[in-house]
C-alpha positions in Angstrom: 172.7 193.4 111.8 170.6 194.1 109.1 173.0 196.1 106.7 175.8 193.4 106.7 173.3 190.7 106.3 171.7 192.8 103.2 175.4 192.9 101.4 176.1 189.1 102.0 173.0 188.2 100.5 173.3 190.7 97.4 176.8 188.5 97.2 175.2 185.5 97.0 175.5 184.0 93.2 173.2 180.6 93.4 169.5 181.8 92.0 167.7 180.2 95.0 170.0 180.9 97.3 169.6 184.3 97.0 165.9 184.3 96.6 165.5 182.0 99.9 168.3 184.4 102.0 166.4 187.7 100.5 163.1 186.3 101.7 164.5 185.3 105.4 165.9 189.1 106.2 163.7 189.9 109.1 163.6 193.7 108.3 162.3 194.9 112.0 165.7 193.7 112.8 168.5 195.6 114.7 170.5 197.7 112.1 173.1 200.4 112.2 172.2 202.8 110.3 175.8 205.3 110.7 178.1 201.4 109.9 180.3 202.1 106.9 180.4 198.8 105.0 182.8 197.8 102.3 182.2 195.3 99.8 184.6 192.9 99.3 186.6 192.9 95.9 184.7 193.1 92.8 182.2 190.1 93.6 178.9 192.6 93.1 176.3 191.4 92.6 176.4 187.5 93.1 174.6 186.3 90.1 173.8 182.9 88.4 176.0 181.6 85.4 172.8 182.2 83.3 171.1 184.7 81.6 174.4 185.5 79.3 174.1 189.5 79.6 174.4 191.2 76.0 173.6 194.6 74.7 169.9 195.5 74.6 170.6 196.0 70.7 171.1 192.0 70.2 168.2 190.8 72.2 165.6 189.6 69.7 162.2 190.5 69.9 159.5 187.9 69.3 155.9 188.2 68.9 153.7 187.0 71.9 151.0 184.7 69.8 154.0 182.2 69.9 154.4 180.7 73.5 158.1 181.2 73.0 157.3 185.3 72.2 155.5 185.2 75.9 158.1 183.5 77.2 161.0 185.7 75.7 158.7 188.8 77.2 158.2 187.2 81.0 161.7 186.2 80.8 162.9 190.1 80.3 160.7 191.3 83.4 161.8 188.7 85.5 165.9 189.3 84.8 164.3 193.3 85.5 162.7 192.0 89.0 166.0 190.1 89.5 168.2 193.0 89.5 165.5 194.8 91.5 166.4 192.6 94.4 169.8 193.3 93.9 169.0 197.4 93.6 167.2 196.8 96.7 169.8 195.7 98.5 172.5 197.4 97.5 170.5 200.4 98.6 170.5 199.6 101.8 174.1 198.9 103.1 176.0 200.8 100.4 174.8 204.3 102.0 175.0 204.9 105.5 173.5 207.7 107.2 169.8 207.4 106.1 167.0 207.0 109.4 166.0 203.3 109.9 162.9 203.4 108.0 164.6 203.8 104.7 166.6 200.8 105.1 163.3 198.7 106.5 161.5 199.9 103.4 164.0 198.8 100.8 164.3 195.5 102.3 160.6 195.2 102.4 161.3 195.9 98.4 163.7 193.6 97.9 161.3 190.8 98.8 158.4 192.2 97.1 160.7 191.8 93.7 161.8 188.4 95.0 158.0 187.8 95.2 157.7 189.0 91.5 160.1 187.3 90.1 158.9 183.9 91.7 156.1 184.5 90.3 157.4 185.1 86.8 159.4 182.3 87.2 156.6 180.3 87.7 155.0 181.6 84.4 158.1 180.7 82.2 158.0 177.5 83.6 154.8 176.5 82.3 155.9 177.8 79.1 158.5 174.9 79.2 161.1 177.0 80.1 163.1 178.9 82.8 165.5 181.6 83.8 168.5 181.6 82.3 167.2 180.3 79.2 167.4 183.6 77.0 169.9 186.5 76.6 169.6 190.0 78.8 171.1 193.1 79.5 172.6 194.7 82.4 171.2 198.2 82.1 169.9 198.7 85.7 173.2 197.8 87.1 175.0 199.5 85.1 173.2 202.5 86.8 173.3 201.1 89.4 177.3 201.3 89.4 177.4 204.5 88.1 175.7 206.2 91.1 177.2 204.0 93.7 178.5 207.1 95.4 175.4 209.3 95.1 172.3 208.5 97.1 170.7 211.3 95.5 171.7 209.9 91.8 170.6 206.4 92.7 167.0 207.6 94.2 166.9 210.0 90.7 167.9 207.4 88.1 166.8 203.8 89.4 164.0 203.9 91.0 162.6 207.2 89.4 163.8 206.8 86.1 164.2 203.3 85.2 162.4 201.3 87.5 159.4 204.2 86.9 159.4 203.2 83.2 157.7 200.1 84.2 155.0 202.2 85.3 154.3 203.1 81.6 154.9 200.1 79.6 153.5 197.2 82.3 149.8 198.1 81.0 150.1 197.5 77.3 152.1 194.2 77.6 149.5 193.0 80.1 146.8 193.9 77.6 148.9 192.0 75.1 149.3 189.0 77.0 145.7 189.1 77.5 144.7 189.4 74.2 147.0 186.2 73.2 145.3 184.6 76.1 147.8 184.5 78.4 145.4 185.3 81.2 147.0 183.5 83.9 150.6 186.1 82.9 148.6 189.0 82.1 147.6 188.6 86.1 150.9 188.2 87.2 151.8 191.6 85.4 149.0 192.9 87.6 150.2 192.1 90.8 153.4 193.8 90.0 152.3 196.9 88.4 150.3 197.0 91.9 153.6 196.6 94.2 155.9 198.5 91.7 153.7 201.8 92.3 155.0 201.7 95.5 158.4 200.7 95.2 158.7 204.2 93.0 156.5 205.9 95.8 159.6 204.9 98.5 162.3 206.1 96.2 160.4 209.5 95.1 159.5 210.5 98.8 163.7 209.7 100.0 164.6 211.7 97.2 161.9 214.8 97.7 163.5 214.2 101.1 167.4 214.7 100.5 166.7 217.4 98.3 164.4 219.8 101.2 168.0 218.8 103.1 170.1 220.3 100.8 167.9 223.2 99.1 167.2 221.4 95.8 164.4 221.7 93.4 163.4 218.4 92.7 162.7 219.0 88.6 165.8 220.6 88.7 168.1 218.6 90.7 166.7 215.3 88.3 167.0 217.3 86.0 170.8 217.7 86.0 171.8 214.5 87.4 170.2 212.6 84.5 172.6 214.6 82.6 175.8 214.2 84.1 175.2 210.1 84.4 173.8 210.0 80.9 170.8 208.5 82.0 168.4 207.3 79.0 166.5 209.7 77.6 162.3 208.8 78.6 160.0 209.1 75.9 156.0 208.9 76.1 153.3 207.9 76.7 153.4 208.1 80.3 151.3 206.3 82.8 150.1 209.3 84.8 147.4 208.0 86.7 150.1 205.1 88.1 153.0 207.8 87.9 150.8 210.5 90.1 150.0 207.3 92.7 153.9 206.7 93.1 154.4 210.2 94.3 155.5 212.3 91.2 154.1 215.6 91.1 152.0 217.7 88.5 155.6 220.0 87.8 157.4 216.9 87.4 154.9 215.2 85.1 155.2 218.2 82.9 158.5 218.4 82.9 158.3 215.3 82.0 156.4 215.6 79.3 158.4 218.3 78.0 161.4 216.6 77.8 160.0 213.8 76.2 158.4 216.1 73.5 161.9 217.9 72.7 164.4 214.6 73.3 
């Protein structure tokens, strides 16, 4: 079954291992959507000895003339498309319940962000090094922890909060990258700015979804549940043209840009 297999590989801790098990999940597979699963112990996620997580305040910032800057900046996205395997999964056998195309989508994701971070890895390694080699945070699972009994929270603040601020900031460091010649990096950054549009597009629709079910307005509903899981406060500017593509609305861009403009 598909929900089981999607835990044991989110427990997996060897780098390929996970990447090759993520890849294999055949997700037109049999699944049971109503199956409670229960993780076991406090193993979650599996994860390589390396990156050492730290605070975002202690991670250095280099600039990306330097092949080292480049490589500090394509390490960062690929510890973010790391944990977006793990999001993915975790998505799909935490919460029961859902119909089977959610579940089919978010395992489509998870090997769309293993595709990304291949790809990534690839990068640094031409740079002479690999993951692992630099510090990161653990923001996204934080989150990821703190709405692990909300479905509605973990649509709101992962996928159309965090993972959504991607949408805005993946055009400037390509053009970065591209203007320190890193041509080859700044295509990469394409490809997933490309697949990440619809990754947000999955987790806005579910959440439109849930709330029609229980008589929510959207703005407001995101509204309040950034605020009772302190989720960061999103600041300009915004990639509208990419944000309007992943399904957020013209009332939720303003709002948007409201809050940004008062925060």
């Amino acid at each position: 079954m598909l929900r089981p297999l999607a835990l044991q590989t989110l427990l997996i801790p060897s780098l390929e291992g996970k990447l090759l098990a993520t890849e294999a999940l055949d997700w037109n597979a049999p699944l049971d959507c109503a199956e409670s699963l229960v993780a076991p112990g406090d193993k979650l996620p599996g994860r390589p000895p390396a990156p050492v997580l730290v605070p975002p305040a202690e991670l250095r910032k280099r600039g990306l003339a330097s092949a080292e800057g480049r490589a500090t900046l394509l390490h960062a996205i690929a510890h973010i498309e790391f944990n977006a395997i793990d999001l993915a999964l975790d998505i799909v056998w935490r919460f029961a319940g859902m119909p089977e195309l959610f579940y089919r989508e978010w395992l489509r994701i998870a090997q769309e962000e293993a595709y990304h971070f291949r790809l990534l890895r690839a990068r640094l390694q031409t740079l002479g090094h690999d993951y692992g080699d630099f510090p990161a945070h653990n923001g996204l699972w934080e989150m990821a922890e703190k709405t692990k009994d909300d479905l509605l929270a973990r649509l709101a603040l992962v996928p159309r909060t965090l993972e959504a601020r991607g949408l805005d900031v993946t055009p400037p460091m390509r053009a970065k990258l591209a203007q320190a010649g890193d041509l080859e990096s700044a295509a990469v950054l394409d490809i997933i700015l490309r697949d990440e549009i619809g990754h947000v597009e999955v987790g806005n629709r579910w959440f439109k979804q849930l709330c029609q079910q229980q008589g929510l307005a959207p703005v407001d509903a995101a509204r309040q549940l950034a605020s009772r899981y302190r989720a960061p406060a999103q600041h300009g500017p915004f990639n509208v043209v990419a944000r309007r593509a992943a399904g957020f609305s013209e009332e939720e861009l303003a709002a948007l840009d409201r809050g940004a403009n008062t925060a």
